[in-house]
N, C-alpha and C positions, 0 to 999 in steps of 0.2 A: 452476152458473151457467146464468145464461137462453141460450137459443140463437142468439144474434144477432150482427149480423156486426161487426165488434170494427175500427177505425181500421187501415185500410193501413200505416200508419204506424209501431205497434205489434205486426203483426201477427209478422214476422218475429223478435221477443227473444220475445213470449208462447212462440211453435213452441218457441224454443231452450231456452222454463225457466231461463233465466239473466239478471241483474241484474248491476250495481254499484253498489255501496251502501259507505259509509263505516262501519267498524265496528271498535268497540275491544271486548278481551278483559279489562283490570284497569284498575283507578282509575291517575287518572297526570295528565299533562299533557299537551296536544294531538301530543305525538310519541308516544302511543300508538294515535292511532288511523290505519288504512291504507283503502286502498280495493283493498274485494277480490269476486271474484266468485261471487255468492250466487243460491239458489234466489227465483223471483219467487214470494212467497206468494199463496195460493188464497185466493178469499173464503169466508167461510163464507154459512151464510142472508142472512143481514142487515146483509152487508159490501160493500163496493164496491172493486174495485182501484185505483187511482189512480196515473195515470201522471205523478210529481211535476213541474209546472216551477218552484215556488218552495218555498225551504223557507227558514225564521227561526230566526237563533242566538239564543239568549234564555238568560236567567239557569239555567232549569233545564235546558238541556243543558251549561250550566258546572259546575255544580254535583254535575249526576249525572257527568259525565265524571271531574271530582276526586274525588270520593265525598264530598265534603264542603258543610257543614258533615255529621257522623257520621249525623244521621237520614235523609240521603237513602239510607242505608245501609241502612234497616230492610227484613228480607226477603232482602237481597245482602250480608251481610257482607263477604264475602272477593272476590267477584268480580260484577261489574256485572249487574243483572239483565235489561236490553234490551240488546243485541249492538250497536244501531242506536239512537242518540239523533233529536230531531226530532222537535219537538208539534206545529208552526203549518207545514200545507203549504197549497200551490193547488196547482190539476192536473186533469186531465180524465179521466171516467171512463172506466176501456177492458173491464171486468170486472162484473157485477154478479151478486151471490148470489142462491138461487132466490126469499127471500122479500122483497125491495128493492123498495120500493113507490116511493121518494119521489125515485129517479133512474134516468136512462137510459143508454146508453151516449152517449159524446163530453159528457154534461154537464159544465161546466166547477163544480168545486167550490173550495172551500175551508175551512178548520178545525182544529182544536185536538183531537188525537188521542191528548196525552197519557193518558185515559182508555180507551184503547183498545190498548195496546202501545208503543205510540211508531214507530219506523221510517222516520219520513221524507223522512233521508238518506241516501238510496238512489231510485233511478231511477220502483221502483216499490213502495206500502204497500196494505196491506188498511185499511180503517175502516169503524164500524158508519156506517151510514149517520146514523144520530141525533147522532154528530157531527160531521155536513158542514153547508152552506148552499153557496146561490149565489147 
């Protein structure tokens, strides 16, 4: 991460390495998933942390949640392949990787990061920067 000085605000959960984030373990119905507390992921190079304030329930965390229809299954047979559903966040950067050209820190983002892992229900997601805007 670049050296820089990271929102007041934020500063105190980064220190702790701790999050809450929504996260189910097997395909199911919305009483499988709980909210529990997780490690805040690291950006890599060409990631940006993102400290989420909105995040979109949209068909394909329906679907990955049931595991259905069966192809959203491919790759996760038996058990869910992201922990953390959540494609479409906004949020403000509090984190950036060492190679992030295209944002700074407090930049207000937002984006579609189903390509990217998913994750972001939960407090706080990594994403490549290529797929943010602002």
């Amino acid at each position: 991460m670049k050296n820089e000085t990271i929102n007041k605000d934020h500063q105190a959960n980064l220190r702790a390495g701790t999050m809450r984030a929504l996260v189910y373990e097997r395909y199911g119905k919305p009483d499988v998933l709980r909210i529990e507390d997780v490690d805040i992921p690291k950006p890599m190079d060409h990631e940006v942390l993102i400290a989420v304030q909105a995040a979109s329930v949209n068909s394909w965390d329906w679907d990955l949640l049931r595991g259905k229809p069966y192809i959203t299954r491919l790759g996760a047979l038996r058990k869910p392949r992201y922990r953390t559903l959540g494609a479409d966040i906004a949020g403000r950067v509090v984190a950036v990787g060492a190679s992030v050209k295209r944002f700074r820190l407090g930049d207000e983002v937002f984006g579609d990061i189903s390509g990217c892992g998913w994750g972001g229900f939960a407090e706080y997601v990594c994403a490549n920067e290529e797929a943010l805007t602002q």
